[in-house]
C-alpha positions in Angstrom: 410.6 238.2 153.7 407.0 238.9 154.1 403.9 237.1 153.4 400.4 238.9 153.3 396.7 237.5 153.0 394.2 237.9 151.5 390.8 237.3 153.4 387.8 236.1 150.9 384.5 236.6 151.8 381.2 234.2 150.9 377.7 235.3 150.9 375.1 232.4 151.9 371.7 232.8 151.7 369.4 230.5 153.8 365.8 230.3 153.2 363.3 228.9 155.6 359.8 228.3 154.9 356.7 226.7 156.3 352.9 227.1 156.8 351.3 227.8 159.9 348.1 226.4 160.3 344.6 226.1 162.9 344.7 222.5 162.9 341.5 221.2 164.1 341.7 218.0 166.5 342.0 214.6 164.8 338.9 212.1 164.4 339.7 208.8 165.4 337.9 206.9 163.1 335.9 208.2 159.9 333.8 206.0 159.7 331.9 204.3 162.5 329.9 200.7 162.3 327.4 200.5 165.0 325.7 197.0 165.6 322.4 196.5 166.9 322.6 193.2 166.5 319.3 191.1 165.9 316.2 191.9 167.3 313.0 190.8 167.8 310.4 192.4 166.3 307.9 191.0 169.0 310.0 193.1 171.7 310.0 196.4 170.1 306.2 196.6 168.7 303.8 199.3 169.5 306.2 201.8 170.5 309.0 199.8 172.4 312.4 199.9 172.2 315.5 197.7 171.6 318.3 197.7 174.3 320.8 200.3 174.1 323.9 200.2 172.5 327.2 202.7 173.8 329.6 203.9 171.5 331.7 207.0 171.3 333.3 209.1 169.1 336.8 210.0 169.9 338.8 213.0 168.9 342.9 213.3 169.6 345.5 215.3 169.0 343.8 218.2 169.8 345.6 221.6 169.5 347.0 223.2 172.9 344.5 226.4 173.3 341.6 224.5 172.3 339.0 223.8 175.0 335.9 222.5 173.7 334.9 220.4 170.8 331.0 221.1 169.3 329.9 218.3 167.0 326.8 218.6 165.2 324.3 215.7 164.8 322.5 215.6 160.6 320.8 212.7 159.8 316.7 212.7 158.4 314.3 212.6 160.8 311.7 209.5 160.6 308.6 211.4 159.4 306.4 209.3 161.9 308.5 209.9 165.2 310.7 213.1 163.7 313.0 213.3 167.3 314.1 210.1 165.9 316.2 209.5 162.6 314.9 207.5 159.7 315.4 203.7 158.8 316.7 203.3 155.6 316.6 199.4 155.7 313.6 197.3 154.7 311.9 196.9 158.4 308.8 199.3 158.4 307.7 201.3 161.1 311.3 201.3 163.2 313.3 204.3 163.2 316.7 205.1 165.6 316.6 206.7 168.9 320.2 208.8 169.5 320.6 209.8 172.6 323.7 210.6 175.2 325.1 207.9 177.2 324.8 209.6 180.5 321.6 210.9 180.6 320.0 209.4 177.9 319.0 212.3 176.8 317.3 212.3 172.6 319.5 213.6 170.3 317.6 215.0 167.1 318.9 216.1 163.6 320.4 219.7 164.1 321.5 219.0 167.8 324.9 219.8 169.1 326.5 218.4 172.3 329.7 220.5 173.5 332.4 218.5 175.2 335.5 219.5 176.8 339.0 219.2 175.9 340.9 217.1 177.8 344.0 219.2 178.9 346.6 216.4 179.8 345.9 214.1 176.7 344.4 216.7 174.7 341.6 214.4 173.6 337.8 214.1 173.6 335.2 211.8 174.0 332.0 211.6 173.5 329.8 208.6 174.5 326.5 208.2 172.5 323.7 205.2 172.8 321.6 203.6 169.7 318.8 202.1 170.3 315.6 200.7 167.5 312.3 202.3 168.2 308.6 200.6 167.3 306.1 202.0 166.7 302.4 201.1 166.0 301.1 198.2 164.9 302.2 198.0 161.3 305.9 196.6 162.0 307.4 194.6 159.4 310.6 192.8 159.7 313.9 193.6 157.8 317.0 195.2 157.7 317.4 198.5 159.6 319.9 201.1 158.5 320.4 204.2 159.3 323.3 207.3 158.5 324.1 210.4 160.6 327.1 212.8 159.8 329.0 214.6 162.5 330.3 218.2 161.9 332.8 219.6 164.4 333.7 223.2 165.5 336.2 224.3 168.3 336.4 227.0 170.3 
């Protein structure tokens, strides 16, 4: 007696797909909300300034390869004191004062400040101070508002 077999073959087809990207870092927050809290208008007339106030923006999850972070500052310039931004509130004669936390150092409209990629978190800060500045003798009380974007490139 004998017994043969047959051997069948079956075709598979696997597909594999994806999309590989340059993922920029993450932004922490889009949107900040910095307070200035209340202040005096008799502390900040002809051409003082309010105390400053630190905050940073924060960017994570940044891609391995990526060293430094550029973030561009736009906002419009007061017209009075133009290295300052405007004050879109109802207080006259006030506009805000950017600068970097270390140094305090103005930052106007079109600046850029380069920081670097930390390369064991692979996250970046980058501390900023707000301040109200008077100036001459016109100042009238109100709100004070004021909006800056921030455009980021790697490298």
């Amino acid at each position: 007696m004998s017994c043969s077999l047959t051997a069948f073959g079956l075709t598979a087809n696997i597909k594999v797909h994806g999309v590989v990207i340059a993922a920029p870092c993450e932004v922490e927050k889009n949107n900040y909300l910095i307070d200035l809290k209340k202040i005096n208008i008799w502390n900040i007339k002809d051409t003082q300034k309010s105390p400053w106030v630190d905050f940073s923006v924060k960017l994570k999850n940044c891609p391995v390869g990526t060293t430094k972070a550029v973030m561009k500052i736009s906002g419009t310039p007061d017209s009075t004191v133009t290295e300052h931004f405007i004050n879109n509130g109802t207080a006259k004669n006030v506009a805000l004062n950017l600068a970097n936390t270390a140094n305090k150092t103005t930052i106007k409209n079109g600046d850029t400040i380069t920081a670097n990629v930390n390369t064991q978190t692979r996250n970046v800060e980058i501390p900023l101070s707000a301040r109200v500045s008077g100036y001459g003798s016109g100042m009238v009380a109100g709100s004070f508002k004021s909006h800056l974007e921030f455009t980021f490139t790697y490298q």
